[in-house]
Structures are given as structure tokens and as C-alpha cells.
C-alpha positions as CSV (number, residue, x, y, z in Angstrom):
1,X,-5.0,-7.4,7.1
2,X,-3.7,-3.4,6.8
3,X,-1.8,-3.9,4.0
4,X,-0.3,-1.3,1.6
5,X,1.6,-1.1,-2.0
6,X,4.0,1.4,-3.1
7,X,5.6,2.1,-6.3
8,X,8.4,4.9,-5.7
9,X,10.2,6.5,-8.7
10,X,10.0,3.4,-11.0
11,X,7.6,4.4,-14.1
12,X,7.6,6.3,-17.0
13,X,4.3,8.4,-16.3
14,X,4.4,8.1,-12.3
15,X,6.4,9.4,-9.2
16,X,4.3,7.6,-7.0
17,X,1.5,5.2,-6.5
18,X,0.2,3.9,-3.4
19,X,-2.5,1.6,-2.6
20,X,-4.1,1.3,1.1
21,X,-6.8,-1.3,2.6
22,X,-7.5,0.0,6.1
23,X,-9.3,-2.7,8.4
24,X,-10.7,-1.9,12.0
25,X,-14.0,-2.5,14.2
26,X,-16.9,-1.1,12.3
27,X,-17.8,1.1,15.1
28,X,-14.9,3.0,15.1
29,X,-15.7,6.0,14.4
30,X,-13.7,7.9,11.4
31,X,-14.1,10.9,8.8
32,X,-13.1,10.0,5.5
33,X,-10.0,12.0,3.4
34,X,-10.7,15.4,3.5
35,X,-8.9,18.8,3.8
36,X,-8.8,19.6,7.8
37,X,-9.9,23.2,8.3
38,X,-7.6,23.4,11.4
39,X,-4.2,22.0,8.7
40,X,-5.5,23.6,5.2
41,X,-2.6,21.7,4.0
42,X,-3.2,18.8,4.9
43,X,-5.8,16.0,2.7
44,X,-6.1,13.2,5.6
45,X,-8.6,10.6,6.7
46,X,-8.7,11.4,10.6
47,X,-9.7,8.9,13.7
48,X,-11.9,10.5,15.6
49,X,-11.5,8.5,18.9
50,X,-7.4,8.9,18.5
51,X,-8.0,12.3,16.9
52,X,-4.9,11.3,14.2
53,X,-5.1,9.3,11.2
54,X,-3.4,6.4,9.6
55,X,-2.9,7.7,5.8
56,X,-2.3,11.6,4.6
57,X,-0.5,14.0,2.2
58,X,0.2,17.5,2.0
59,X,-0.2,20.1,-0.8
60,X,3.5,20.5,-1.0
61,X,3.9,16.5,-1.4
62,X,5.2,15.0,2.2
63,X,2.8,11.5,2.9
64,X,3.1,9.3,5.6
65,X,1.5,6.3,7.0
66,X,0.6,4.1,9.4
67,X,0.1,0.2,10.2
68,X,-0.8,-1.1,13.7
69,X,1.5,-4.3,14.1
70,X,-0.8,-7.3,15.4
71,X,0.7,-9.3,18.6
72,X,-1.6,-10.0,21.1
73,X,1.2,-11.9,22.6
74,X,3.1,-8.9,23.5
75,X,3.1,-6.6,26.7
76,X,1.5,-3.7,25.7
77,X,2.9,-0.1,26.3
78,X,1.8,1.6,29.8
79,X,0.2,5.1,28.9
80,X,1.6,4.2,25.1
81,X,1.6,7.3,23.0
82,X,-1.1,7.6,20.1
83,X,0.3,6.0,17.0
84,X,-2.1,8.0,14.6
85,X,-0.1,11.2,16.1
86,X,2.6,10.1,13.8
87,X,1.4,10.4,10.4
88,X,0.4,14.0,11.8
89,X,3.8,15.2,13.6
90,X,6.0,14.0,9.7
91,X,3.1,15.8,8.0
92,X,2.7,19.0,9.5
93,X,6.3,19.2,9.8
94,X,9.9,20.0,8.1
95,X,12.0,17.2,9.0
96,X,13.2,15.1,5.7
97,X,12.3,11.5,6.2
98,X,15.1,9.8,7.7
99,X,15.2,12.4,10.1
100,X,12.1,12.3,11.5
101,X,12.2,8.5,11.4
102,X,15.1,9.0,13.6
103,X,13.5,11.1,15.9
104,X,10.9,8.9,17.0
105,X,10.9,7.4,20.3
106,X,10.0,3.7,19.3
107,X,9.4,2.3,22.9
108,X,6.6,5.4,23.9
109,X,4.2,3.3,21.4
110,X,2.6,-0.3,20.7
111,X,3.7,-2.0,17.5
112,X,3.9,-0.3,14.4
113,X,5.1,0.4,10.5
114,X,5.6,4.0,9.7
115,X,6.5,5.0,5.9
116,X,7.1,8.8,5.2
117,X,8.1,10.8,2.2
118,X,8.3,13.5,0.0
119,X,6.9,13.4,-3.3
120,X,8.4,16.4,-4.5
121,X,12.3,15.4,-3.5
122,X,11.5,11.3,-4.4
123,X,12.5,10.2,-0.9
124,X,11.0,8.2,1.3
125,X,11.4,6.2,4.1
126,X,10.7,3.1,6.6
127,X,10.9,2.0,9.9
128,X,9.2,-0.4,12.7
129,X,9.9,-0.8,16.3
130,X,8.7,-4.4,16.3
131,X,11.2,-7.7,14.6
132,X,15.1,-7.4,14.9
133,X,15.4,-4.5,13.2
134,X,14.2,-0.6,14.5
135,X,16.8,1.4,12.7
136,X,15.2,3.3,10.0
137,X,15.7,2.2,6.4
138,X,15.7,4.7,3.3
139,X,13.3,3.0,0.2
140,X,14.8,2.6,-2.8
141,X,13.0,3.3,-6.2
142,X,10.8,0.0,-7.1
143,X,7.7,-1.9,-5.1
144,X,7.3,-2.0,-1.4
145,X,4.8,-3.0,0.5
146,X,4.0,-3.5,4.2
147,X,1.4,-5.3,6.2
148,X,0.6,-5.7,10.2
149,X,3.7,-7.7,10.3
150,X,6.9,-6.4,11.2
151,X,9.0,-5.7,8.5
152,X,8.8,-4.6,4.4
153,X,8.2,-7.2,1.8
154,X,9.1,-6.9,-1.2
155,X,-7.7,-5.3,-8.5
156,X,-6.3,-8.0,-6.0
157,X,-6.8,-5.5,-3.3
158,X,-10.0,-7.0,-3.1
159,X,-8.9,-10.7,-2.7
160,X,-10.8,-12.2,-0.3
161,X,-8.4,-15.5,-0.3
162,X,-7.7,-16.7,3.1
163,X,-4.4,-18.7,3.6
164,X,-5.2,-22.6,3.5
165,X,-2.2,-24.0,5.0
166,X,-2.5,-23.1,9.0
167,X,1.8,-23.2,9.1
168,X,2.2,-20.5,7.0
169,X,0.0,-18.4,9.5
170,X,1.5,-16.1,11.6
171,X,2.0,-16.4,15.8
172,X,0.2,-13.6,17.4
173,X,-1.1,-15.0,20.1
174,X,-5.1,-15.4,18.1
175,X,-6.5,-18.2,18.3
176,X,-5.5,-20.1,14.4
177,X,-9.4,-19.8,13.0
178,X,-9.1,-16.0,13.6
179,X,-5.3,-15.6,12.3
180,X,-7.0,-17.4,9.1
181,X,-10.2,-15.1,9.2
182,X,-7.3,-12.3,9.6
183,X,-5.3,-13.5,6.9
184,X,-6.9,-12.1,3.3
185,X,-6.1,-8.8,1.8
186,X,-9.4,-7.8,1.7
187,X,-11.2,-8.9,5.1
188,X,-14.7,-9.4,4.6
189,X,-16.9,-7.7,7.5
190,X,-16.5,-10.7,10.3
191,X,-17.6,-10.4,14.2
192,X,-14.4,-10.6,16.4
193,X,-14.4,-10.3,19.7
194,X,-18.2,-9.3,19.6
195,X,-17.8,-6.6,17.5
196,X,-18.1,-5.9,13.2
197,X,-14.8,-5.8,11.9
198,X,-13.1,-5.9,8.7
199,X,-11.5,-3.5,5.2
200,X,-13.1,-0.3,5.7
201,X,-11.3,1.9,3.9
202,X,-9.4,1.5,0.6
203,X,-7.6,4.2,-1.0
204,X,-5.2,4.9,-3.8
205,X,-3.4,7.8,-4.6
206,X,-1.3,8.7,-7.8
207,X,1.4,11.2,-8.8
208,X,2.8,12.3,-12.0
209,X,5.7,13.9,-13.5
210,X,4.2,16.8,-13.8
211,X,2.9,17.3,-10.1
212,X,-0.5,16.0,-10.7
213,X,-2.1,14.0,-7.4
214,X,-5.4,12.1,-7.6
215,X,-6.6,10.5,-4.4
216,X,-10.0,8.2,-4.8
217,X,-10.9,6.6,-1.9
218,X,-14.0,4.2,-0.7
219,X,-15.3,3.9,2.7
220,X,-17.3,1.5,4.4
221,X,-20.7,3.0,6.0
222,X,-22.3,1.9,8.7
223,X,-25.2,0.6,6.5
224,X,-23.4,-1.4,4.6
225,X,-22.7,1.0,2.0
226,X,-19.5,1.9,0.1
227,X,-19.1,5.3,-0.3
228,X,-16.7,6.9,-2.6
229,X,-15.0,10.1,-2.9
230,X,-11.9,11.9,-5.1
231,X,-9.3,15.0,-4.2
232,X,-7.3,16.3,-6.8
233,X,-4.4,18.4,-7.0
234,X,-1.0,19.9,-8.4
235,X,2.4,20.0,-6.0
236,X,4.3,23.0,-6.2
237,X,7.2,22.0,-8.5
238,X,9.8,24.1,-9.1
């Protein structure tokens, strides 16, 4: 499953820590994190078929990010906006987090989790327009994490543990051997629906007290290969 970590405001050393497994059809095609020369600002992985990206940060500190929410049992949305715009729109621009959270006109897109945030001013902030609840919800200080379910939860990124008891799997409207192939954090590289999929991307980034930010993030190649690469940098702290 997408499935992401983050520890807001709640160490001694750290601001922020976030950890990100990205999983999609192998043949998607994708740049890994890298300044855009178009954004300067901006240190993103970008989808090149959707032309956004499901993970970024700024120089100045704003991040955001992106999970699709699975339900194959659910209409989709006629002519339904791109979701990877998101991150992009909160990045590149000034709105605080609830704000822009706010803004968002949840029924122009198919499911999704959206977390955005400032690492410079400690906020950050949540929302989905799948489950009972759409309104966004400021984060708190402490762990959060978020999945391609609706809704937060409260080295085992690479746990490649699929659920054993079929009840506890979710109701997307997959058949059950592919909700349990979906199930582990890590997905190995399976072929669904004809095509390679599985984790092709995890990344971590880290920010200190002092405005230092470390992104390292691994990619999987089309040959099989993991390839990994590192972006360093200081935010402008007043």
C-alpha cells in the first residue's frame, strides 16, 4: 500500500520526519526528486504522464503530499481533475495549510489523502474527501500516518508481511487474493491486471532545529535496480 509516517514537532533534535513508500505500475513513467528548473524552489519527484507529483518541499519549508484512495467499487469522477496538481498548487503557493485545505474542491477529484505544511511555522494539516469525514483537520504535534484508506491512523518500511486473516482486509471492490497481495507495507513487484506493479519509490526526509533538511530517496528502475539519490539543504529561519 502508499503508506506514509510523520513525526511533527515531537523530538528533541527534529521538527520533522517523514517516511514515504510510493507504489504504482512499473511502467509508469516518473523522474525521481529533483529541483524542477521551471519551480527553482521546488525539490519534487514529478509524474510525467499527470505532469504533478505525489511528494515535494520547498526551500522555504511548505511540503505536501499525496495518496490515491483505492475503491474500485466507487463511481469514478467524469473529467476528474489531476490529483498530483495538488501537492503542486499548496507548494508553489502562499495559502497556510488549513486554508488551502479549505479551498479545495473535493468532488472535482477521485479519492484521496492530502497532508500539507510548513516546516518553518510547525503547522500542518489533513484532509480526504472519501469516509464520513471531508472537513479538514489541523495535526497535532506527535505520529501520524496515512495509507490508501480514508482517514489518519494514529526499517519496517520494508515489511513485506501480508495480512493473514482475510476479515481484517479491506472492501474495495478487488477480488480478496489481490486486497491480500495489496496489503503489505512494502509491495513486492506483483503482475496486476497484466501489468508490473508494486513500492517504487521510498523516501525519507528529515528536519532539524536548526533548519537543516536531508531528503534520501530510492527508486525502483526499470531493470530491476534500486537507485538512490540525496538533496540537502537549510530553510531560511529567521
Amino acid at each position: 500500500m502508499c503508506v506514509t509516517f510523520l513525526l511533527l514537532d515531537s523530538h528533541p533534535d527534529l521538527r520533522f520526519l517523514l517516511a514515504f513508500n510510493r507504489d504504482e505500475y512499473l511502467e509508469r513513467p516518473t523522474q525521481p526528486a529533483h529541483w524542477w528548473p521551471d519551480q527553482p524552489n521546488l525539490l519534487a519527484s514529478k509524474d510525467l504522464k499527470g505532469g504533478g507529483t505525489w511528494l515535494g518541499l520547498t526551500r522555504e519549508g511548505r511540503f505536501a503530499l499525496v495518496t490515491n484512495v483505492r475503491e474500485v467499487d466507487h463511481d469514478k469522477v467524469t473529467n476528474a481533475a489531476s490529483r498530483g496538481a495538488l501537492p503542486i498548487a499548496f507548494l508553489t503557493g502562499k495559502q497556510i495549510p488549513m486554508a488551502f485545505l479549505g479551498s479545495i474542491q473535493l468532488q472535482a477529484y477521485n479519492g484521496f489523502n492530502m497532508v500539507v505544511g510548513d516546516l518553518s511555522t510547525k503547522q500542518a494539516a489533513y484532509v480526504t474527501n472519501r469516509g464520513t469525514n471531508t472537513q479538514p483537520v489541523q495535526l497535532q504535534p506527535g505520529l501520524h500516518g496515512i495509507s490508501n484508506g480514508s482517514g489518519p491512523q494514529q526499517e519496517w518500511f520494508k515489511d513485506r508481511s501480508s495480512i493473514t486473516d482475510d476479515s481484517q482486509l479491506p472492501a474495495t471492490g478487488m477480488p480478496q487474493q489481490m486486497e491480500r497481495m495489496l496489503s503489505p507495507i512494502f509491495i513486492k513487484t506483483h503482475t496486476m491486471l497484466g501489468v508490473p506493479y508494486g513500492t517504487r519509490t521510498q523516501t525519507m526526509i528529515a528536519a532539524w532545529h536548526d533548519g537543516h533538511v536531508a531528503m534520501r530517496e530510492r527508486n525502483l528502475a526499470s531493470n530491476g535496480a534500486w537507485v538512490q539519490a540525496e538533496h540537502m539543504f537549510r530553510l531560511p529561519l529567521t
